[in-house]
Residue frames relative to the residue before (quaternion, step in Angstrom):
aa qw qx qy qz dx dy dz
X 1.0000 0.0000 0.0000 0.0000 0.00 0.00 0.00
X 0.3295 -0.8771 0.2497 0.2446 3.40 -0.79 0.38
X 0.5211 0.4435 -0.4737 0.5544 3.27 1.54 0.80
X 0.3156 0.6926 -0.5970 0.2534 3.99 0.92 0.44
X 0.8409 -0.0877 -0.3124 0.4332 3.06 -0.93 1.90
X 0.4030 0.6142 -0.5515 0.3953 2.68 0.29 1.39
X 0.1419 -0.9012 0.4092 -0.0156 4.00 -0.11 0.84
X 0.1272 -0.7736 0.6045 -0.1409 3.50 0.09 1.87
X 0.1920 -0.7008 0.6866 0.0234 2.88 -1.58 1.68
X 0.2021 -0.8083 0.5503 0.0537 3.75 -0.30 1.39
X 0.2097 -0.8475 0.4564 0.1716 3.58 -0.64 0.86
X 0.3054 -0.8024 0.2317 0.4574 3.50 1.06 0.91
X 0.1945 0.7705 -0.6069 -0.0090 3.61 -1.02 0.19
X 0.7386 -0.2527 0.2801 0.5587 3.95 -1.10 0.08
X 0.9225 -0.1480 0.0973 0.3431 3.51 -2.20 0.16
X 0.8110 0.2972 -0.2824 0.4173 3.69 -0.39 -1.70
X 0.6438 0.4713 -0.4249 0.4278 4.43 0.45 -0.74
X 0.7486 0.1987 -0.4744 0.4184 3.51 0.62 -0.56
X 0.5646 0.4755 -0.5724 0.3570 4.17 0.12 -0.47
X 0.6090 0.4110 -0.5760 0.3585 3.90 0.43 0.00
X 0.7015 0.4103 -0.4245 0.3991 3.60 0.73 -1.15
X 0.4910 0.7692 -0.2442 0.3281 3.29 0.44 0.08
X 0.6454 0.3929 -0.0644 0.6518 2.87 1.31 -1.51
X 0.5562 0.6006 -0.2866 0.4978 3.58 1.10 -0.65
X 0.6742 0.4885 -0.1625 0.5296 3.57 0.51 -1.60
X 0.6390 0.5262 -0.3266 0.4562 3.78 0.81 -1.03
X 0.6442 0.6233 -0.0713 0.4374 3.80 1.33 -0.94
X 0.5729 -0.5251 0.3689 0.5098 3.16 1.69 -0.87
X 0.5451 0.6789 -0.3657 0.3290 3.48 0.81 -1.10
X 0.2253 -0.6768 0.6890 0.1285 3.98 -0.64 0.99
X 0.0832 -0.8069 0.5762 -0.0998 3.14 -0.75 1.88
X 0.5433 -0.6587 0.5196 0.0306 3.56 -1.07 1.00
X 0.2593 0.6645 -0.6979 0.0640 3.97 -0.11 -0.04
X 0.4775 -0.5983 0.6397 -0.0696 2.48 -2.28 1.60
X 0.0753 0.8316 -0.5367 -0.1209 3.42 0.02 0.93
X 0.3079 -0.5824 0.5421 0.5216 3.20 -0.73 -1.04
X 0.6274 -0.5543 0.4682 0.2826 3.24 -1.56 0.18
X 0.7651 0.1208 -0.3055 0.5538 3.17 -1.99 1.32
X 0.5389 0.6751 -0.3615 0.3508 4.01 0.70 0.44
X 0.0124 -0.8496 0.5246 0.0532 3.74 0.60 1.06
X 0.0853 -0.7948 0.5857 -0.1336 3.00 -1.40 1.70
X 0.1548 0.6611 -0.6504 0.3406 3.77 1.47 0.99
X 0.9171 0.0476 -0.3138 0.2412 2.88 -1.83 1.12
X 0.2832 0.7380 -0.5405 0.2879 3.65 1.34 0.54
X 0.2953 -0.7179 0.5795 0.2484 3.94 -0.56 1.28
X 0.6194 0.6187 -0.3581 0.3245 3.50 0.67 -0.54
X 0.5210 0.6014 -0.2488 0.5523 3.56 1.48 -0.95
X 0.5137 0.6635 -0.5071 0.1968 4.11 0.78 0.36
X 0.7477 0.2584 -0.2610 0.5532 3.41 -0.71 0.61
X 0.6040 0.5757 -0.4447 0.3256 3.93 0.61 -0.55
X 0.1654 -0.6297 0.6439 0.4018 3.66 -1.47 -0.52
X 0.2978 -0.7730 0.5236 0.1990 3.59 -1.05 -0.17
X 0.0013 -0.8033 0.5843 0.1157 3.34 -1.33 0.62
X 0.2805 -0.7895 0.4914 0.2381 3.78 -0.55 0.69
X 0.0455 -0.7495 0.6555 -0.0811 3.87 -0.71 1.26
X 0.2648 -0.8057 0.5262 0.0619 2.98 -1.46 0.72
X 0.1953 -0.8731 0.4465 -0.0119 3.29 0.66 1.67
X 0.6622 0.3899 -0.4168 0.4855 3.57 0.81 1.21
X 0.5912 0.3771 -0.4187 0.5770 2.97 1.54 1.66
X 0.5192 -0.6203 0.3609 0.4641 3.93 -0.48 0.59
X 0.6645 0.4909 -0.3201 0.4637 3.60 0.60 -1.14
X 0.6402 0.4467 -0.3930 0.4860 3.83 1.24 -0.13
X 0.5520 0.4633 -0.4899 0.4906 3.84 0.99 -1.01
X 0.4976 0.6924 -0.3571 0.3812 3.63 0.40 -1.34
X 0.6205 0.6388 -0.2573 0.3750 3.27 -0.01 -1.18
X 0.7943 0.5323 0.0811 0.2815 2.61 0.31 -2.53
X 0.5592 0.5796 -0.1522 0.5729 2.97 1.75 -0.79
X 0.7200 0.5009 -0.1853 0.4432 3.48 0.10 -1.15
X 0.7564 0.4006 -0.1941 0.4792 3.19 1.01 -0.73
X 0.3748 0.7604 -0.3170 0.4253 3.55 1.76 0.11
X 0.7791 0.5112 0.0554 0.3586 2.06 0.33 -2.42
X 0.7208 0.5346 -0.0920 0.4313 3.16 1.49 -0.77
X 0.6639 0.6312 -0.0168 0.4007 3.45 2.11 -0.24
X 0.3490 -0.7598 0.3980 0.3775 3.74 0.27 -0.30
X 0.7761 0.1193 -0.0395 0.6179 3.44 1.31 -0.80
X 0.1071 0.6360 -0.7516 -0.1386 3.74 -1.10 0.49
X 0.4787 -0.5520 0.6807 0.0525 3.02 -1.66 1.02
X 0.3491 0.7154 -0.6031 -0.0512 3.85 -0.55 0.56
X 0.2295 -0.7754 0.5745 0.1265 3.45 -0.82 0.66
X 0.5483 0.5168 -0.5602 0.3440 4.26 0.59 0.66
X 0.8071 -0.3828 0.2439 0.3775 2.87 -1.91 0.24
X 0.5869 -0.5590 0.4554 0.3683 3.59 -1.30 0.14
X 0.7651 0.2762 -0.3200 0.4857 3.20 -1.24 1.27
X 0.5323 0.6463 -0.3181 0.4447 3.96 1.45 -0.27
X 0.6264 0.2336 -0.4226 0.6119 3.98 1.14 -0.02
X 0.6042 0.3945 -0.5618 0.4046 3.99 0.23 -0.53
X 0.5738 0.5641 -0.4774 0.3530 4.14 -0.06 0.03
X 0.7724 0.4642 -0.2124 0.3780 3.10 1.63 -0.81
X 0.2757 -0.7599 0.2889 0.5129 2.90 2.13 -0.34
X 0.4668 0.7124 -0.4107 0.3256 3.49 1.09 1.22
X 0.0954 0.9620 -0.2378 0.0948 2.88 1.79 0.75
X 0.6471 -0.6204 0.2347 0.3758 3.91 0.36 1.05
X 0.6279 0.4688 -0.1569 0.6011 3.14 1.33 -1.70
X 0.6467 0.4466 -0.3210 0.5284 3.80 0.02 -0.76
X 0.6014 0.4520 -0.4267 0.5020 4.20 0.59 -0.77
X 0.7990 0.4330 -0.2570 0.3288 3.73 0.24 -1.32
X 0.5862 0.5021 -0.4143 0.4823 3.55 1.32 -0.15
X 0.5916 0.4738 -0.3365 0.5588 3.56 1.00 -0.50
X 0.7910 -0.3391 -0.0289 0.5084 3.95 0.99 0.12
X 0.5692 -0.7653 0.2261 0.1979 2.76 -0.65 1.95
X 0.6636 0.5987 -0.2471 0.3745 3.46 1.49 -1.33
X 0.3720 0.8251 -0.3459 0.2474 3.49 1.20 -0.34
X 0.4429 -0.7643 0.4684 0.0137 3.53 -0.59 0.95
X 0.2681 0.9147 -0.2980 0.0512 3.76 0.34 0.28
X 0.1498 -0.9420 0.2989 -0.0276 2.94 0.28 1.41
X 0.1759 -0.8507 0.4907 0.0675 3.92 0.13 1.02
X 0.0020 0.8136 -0.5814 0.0089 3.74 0.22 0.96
X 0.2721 0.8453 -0.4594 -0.0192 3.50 -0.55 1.15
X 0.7462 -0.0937 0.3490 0.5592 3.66 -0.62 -0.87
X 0.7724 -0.1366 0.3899 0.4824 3.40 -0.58 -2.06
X 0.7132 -0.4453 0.3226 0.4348 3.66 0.70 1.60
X 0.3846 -0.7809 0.3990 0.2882 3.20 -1.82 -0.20
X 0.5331 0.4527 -0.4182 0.5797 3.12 1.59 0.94
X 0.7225 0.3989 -0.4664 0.3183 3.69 -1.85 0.21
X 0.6419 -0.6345 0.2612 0.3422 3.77 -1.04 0.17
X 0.4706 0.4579 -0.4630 0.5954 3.68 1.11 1.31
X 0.4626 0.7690 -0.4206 0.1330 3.49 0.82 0.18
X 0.6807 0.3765 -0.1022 0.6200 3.17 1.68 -0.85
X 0.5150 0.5431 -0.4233 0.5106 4.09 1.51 0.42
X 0.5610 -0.5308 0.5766 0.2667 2.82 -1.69 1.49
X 0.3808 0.7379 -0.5567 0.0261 3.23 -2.31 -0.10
X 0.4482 -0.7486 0.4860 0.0501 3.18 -0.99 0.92
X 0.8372 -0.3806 0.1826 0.3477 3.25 -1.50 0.77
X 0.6734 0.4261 -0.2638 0.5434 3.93 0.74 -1.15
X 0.7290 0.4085 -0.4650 0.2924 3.99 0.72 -0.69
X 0.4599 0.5733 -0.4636 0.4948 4.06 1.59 -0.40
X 0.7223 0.4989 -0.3967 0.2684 3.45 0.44 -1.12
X 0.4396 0.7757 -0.2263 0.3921 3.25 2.06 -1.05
X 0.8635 0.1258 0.1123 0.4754 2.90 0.13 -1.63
X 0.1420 0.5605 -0.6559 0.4852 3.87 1.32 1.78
X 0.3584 -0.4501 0.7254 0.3777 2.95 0.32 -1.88
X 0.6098 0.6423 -0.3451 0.3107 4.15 0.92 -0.21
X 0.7213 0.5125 -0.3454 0.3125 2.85 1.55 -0.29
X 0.3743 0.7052 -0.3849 0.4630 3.26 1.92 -0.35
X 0.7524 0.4108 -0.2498 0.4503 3.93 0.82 -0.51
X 0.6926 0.3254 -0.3477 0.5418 3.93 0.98 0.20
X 0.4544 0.3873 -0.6287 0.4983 3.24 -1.19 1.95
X 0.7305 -0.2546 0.5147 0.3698 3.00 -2.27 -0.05
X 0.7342 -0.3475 0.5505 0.1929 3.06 -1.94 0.73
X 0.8107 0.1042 0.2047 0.5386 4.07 -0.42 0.10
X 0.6715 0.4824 -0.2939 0.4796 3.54 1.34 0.86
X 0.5729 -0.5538 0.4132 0.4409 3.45 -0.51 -0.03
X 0.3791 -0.6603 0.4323 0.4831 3.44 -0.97 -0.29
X 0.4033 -0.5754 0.6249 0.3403 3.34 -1.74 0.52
X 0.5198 -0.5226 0.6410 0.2141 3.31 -1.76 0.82
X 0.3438 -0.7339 0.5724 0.1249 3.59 -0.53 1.01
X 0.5227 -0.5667 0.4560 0.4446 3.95 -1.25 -0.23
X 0.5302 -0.5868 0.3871 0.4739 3.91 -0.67 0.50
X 0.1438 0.8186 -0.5019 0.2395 3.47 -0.25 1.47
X 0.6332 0.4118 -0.2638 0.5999 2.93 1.00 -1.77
X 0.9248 0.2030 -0.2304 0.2246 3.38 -1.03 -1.14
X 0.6457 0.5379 -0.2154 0.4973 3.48 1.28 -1.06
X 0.7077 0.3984 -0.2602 0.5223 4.02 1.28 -0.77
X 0.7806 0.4074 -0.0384 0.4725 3.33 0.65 -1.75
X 0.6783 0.2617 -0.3641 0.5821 3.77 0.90 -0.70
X 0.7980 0.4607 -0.2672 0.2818 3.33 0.33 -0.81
X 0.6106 0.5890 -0.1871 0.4953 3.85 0.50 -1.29
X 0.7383 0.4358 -0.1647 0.4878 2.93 -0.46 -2.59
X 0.6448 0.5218 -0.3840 0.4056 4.07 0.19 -1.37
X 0.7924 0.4278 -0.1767 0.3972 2.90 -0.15 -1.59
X 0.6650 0.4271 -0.2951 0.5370 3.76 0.67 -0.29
X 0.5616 0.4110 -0.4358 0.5708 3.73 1.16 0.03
X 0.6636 0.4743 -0.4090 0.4091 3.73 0.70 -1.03
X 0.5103 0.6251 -0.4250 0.4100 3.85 1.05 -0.58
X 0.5995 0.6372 -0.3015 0.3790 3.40 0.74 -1.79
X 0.7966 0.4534 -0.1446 0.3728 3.36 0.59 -1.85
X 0.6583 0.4859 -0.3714 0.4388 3.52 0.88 -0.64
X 0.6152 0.5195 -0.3863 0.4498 3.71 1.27 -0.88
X 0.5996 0.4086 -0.4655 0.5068 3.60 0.99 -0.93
X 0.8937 0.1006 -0.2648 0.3480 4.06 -0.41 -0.15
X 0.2232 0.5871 -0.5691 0.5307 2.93 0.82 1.68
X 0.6183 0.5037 -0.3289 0.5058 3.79 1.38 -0.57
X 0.7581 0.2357 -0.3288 0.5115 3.60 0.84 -0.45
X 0.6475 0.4769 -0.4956 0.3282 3.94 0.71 -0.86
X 0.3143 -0.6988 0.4983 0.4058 3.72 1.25 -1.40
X 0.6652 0.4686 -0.2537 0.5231 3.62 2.03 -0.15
X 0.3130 -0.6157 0.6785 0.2501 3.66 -1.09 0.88
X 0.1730 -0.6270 0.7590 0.0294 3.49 -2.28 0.68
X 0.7809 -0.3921 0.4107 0.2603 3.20 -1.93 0.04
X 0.0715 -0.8058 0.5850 0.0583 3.94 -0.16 0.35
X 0.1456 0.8349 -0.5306 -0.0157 4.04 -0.10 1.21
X 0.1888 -0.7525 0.6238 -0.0949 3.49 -0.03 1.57
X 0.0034 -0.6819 0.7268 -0.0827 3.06 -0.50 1.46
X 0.6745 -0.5484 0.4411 0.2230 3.66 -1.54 1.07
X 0.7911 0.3394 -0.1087 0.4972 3.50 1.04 -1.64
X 0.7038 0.4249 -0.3940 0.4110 3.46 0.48 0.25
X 0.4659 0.4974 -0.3625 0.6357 3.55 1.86 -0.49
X 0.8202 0.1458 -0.4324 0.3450 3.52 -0.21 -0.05
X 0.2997 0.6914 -0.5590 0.3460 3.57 1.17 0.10
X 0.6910 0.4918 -0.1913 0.4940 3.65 0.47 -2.10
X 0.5045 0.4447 -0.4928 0.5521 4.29 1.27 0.36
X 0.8098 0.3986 -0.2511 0.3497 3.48 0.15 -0.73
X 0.6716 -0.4635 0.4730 0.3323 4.09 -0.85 0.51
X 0.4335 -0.5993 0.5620 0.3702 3.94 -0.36 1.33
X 0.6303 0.6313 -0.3791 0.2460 3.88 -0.10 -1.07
X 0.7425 0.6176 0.0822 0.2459 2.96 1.80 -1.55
X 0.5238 0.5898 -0.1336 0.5999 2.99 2.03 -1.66
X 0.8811 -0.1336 -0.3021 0.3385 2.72 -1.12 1.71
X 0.1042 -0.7234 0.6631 -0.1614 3.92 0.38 0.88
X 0.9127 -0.0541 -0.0529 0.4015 2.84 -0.15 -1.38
X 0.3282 0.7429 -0.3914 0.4327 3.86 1.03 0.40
X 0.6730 0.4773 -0.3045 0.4760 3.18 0.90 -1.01
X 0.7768 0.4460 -0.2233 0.3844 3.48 0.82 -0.87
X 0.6687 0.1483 -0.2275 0.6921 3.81 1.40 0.42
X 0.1707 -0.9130 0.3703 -0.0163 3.84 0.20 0.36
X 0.5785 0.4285 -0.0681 0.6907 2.72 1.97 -1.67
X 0.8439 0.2822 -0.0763 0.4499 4.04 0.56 -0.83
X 0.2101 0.8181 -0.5137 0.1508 3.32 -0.19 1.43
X 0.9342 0.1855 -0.3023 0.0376 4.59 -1.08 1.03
X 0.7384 -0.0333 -0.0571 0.6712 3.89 -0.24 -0.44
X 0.6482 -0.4747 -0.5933 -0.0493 1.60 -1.64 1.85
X 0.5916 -0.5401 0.3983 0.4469 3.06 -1.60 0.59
X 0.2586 -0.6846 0.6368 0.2426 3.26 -1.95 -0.28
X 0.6227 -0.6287 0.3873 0.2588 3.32 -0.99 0.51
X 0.3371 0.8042 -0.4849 -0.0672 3.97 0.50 0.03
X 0.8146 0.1873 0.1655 0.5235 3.50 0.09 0.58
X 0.6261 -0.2181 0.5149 0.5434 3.54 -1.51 -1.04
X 0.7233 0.4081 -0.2684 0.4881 3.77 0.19 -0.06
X 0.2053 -0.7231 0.6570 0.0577 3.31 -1.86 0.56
X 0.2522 0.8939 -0.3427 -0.1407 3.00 -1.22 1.12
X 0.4655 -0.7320 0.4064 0.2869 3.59 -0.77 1.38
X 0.3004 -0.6109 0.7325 0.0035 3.11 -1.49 1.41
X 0.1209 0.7878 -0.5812 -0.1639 3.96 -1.48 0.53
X 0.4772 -0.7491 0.4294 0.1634 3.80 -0.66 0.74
X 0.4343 -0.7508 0.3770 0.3249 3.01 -0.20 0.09
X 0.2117 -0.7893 0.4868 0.3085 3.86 -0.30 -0.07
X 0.4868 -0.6533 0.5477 0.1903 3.45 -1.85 1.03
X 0.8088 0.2227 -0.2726 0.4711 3.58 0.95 0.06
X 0.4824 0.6668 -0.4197 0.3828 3.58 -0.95 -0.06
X 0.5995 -0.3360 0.4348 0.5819 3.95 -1.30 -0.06
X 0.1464 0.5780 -0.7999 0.0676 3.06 -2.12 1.13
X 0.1874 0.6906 -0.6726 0.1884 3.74 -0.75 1.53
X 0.2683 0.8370 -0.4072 0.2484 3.27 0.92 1.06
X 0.6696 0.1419 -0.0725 0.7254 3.42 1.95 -0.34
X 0.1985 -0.7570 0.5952 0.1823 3.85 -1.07 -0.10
């Protein structure tokens, strides 16, 4: 296989972090998942090929942990909000000095720089604010809200598991790992025709997903947040 020996720590979170480890693990790659504790995950399809361990990173002997096992890896995969490992003092930059070859992957929303960097969101607001979604539907129809594929599978995951690929391949000549920032909305932007990206972004900027509303000649997507599921957005 062609990621055999290679060792990915996956910090569990929602759709796009696991389909990369996944795609990794599918490849060879001996993945890790980070649950959290008391957190029941029998029948998760995404969880193929992986093993799992459950830590409790709101205890030192758990951040600890968490470390060692970093530090100890070729790739971590994290997929929370920005600023949510430096609280732990697991800060990316502070991991790679402790070993240079390290791999670090930051799977988020909207990257970790500009002024969405630290905003939640889901699969329909990237698609929102590409501009891609203005381009799936009928002719003279609204758009249809697609399944979380494009931006959350294909921009996100699939990407980010190519950007993995690439750093290991020039990790063979540099001999140094680096910082991988896979933002969701700008990968699926780079899906959609330059001509195209933002259409319809431009016209609500501030308000993007399910369900849409009618306003007019225009649609707009509202997204909510959700009370269950992975939340490591604060400590």
């Amino acid at each position: 296989m062609a990621l055999a020996g290679v060792k990915v720590i996956e910090l569990a979170g929602l759709a796009p972090a696991p389909f990369c480890g996944m795609v990794l693990a599918d490849f060879g790659a001996k993945v890790i998942r980070v649950d959290r504790t008391k957190v029941f995950t029998t029948g998760d399809t995404l969880a193929r090929g992986k093993r799992s361990v459950a830590i409790n990173l709101k205890t030192a002997d758990g951040v600890a942990l968490l470390r060692r096992l970093c530090v100890q890896s070729d790739v971590v995969l994290e997929p929370y909000r920005k600023g949510v490992l430096e609280k732990l003092g697991l800060s990316p930059y502070e991991l790679l000095r402790e070993n240079p070859r390290l791999i670090f992957a930051r799977l988020t929303g909207y990257g970790q720089n500009g002024c969405y960097a630290t905003a939640a969101g889901h699969d329909i607001n990237y698609l929102a604010m590409s501009g891609l979604l203005s381009r799936l539907g009928r002719s003279g129809e609204k758009p249809y809200a697609p399944p979380i594929l494009i931006a959350d599978f294909a921009g996100g995951g699939l990407t980010c598991a190519l950007g993995i690929v690439l750093a290991l391949l020039e990790r063979t000549r540099s001999g140094k790992g680096q910082i991988i920032d896979a933002s969701m909305k700008k990968q699926t932007s780079k899906k959609c025709p330059k001509n195209l990206q933002g259409e319809v972004s431009k016209k609500h900027p501030e308000q993007m997903t399910e369900p849409k509303l009618p306003l007019d000649d225009e649609v707009l997507t509202l997204s909510l947040k959700l009370s269950v599921g992975w939340r490591m957005d604060g400590v």
